[in-house]
C-alpha positions as CSV (number, residue, x, y, z in Angstrom):
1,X,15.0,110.3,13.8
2,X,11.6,109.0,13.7
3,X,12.9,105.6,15.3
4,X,13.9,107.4,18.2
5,X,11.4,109.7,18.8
6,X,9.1,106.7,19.1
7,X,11.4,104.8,20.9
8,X,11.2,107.5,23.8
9,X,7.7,107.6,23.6
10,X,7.3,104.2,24.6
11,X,10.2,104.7,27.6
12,X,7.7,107.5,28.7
13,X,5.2,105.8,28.2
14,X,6.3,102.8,30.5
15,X,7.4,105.0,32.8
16,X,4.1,106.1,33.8
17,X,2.0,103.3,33.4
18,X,4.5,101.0,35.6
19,X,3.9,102.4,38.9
20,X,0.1,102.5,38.2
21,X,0.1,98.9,37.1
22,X,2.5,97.7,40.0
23,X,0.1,99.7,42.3
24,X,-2.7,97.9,41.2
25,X,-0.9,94.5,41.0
26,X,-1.0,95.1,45.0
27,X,-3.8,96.2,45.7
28,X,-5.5,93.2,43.9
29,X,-3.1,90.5,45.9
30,X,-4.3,92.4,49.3
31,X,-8.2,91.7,47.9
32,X,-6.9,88.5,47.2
33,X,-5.7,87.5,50.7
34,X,-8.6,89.4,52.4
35,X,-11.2,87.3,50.6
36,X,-9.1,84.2,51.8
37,X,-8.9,85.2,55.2
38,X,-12.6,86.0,55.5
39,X,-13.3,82.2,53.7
40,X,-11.1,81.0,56.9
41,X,-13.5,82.9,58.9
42,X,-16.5,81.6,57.3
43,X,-15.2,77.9,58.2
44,X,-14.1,78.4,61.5
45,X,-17.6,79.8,62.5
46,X,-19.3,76.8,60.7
47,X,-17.1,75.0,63.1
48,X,-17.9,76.7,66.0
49,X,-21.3,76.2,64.9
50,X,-21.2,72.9,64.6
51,X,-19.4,72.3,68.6
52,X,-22.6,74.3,70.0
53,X,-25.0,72.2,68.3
54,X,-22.4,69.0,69.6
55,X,-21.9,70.3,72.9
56,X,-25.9,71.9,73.5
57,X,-25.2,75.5,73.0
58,X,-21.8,75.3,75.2
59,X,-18.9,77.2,73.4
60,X,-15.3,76.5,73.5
61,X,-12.6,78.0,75.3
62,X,-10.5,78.2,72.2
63,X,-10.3,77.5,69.4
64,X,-8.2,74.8,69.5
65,X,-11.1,72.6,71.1
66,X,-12.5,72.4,67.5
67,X,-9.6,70.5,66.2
68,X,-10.1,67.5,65.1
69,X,-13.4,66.6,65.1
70,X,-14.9,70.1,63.9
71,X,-12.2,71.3,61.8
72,X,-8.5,69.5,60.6
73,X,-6.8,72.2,61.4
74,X,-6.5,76.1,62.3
75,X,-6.4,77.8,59.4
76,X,-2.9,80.3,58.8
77,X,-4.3,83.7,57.7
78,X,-3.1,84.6,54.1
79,X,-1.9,88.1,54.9
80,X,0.2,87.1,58.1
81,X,4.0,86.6,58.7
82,X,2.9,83.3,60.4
83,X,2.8,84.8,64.2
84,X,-0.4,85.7,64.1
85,X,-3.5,83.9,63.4
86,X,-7.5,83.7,64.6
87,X,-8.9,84.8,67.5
88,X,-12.0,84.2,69.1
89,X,-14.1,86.3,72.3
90,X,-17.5,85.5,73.6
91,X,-19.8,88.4,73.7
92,X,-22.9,87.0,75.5
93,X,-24.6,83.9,75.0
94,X,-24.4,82.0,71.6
95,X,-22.4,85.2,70.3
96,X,-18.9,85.5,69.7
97,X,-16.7,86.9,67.3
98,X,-13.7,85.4,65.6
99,X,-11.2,87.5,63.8
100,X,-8.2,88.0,62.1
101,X,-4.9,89.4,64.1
102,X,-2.9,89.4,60.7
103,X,-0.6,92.2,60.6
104,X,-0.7,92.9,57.0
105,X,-4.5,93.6,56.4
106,X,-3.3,97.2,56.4
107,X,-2.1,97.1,52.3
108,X,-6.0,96.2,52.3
109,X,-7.4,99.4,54.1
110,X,-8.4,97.2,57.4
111,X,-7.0,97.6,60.9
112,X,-5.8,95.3,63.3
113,X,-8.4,92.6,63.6
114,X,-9.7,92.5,60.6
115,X,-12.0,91.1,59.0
116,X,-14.0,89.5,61.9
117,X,-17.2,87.4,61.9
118,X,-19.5,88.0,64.6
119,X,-22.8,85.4,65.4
């Protein structure tokens, strides 16, 4: 009798802890691909950077002009389905913003493009 009674405690106790613990699994991988994303954020504005002070202040028209002599490649964003990627606007001179148009920041608690770097 004992042997069962403890054996049902541990199916209860399973039972409650697994969702919690799969929640938190989640919630850890979506931190996980944020931080990534925002690292590819980090470089591409080192390689805009790096075109202004190339190209005396002028900025590119996309980002694509920084590939390859400012960056190999455009970086893939972590959290997207592989549609989406980085975007970049111009807000005035010298300043622009790049940022993410992945679609699954949202298991994060960000909205559509996010993160984004502004300089």
């Amino acid at each position: 009798m004992e042997a069962v009674t403890l054996l049902f405690v541990v199916v209860v106790a399973v039972c409650v802890v697994a969702p919690g613990w799969t929640s938190l699994t989640l919630r850890l991988q979506a931190a996980e691909r944020v931080q990534a994303c925002r690292d590819n954020l980090l470089e591409l504005g080192d390689a805009l950077h790096r075109y202004t002070l190339a190209r005396k202040g002028r900025l590119p028209r996309t980002l694509d002009e920084l590939v390859p002599r400012f960056i190999s490649q455009i970086p893939q964003c972590p959290s997207g389905t592989g549609t989406e990627g980085y975007g970049y606007s111009v807000a005035a001179q010298m300043r622009y913003t790049v940022y993410c148009s992945g679609l699954r920041h949202d298991d994060a608690g960000l909205s559509r493009d996010n993160p984004y770097l502004t300089r």
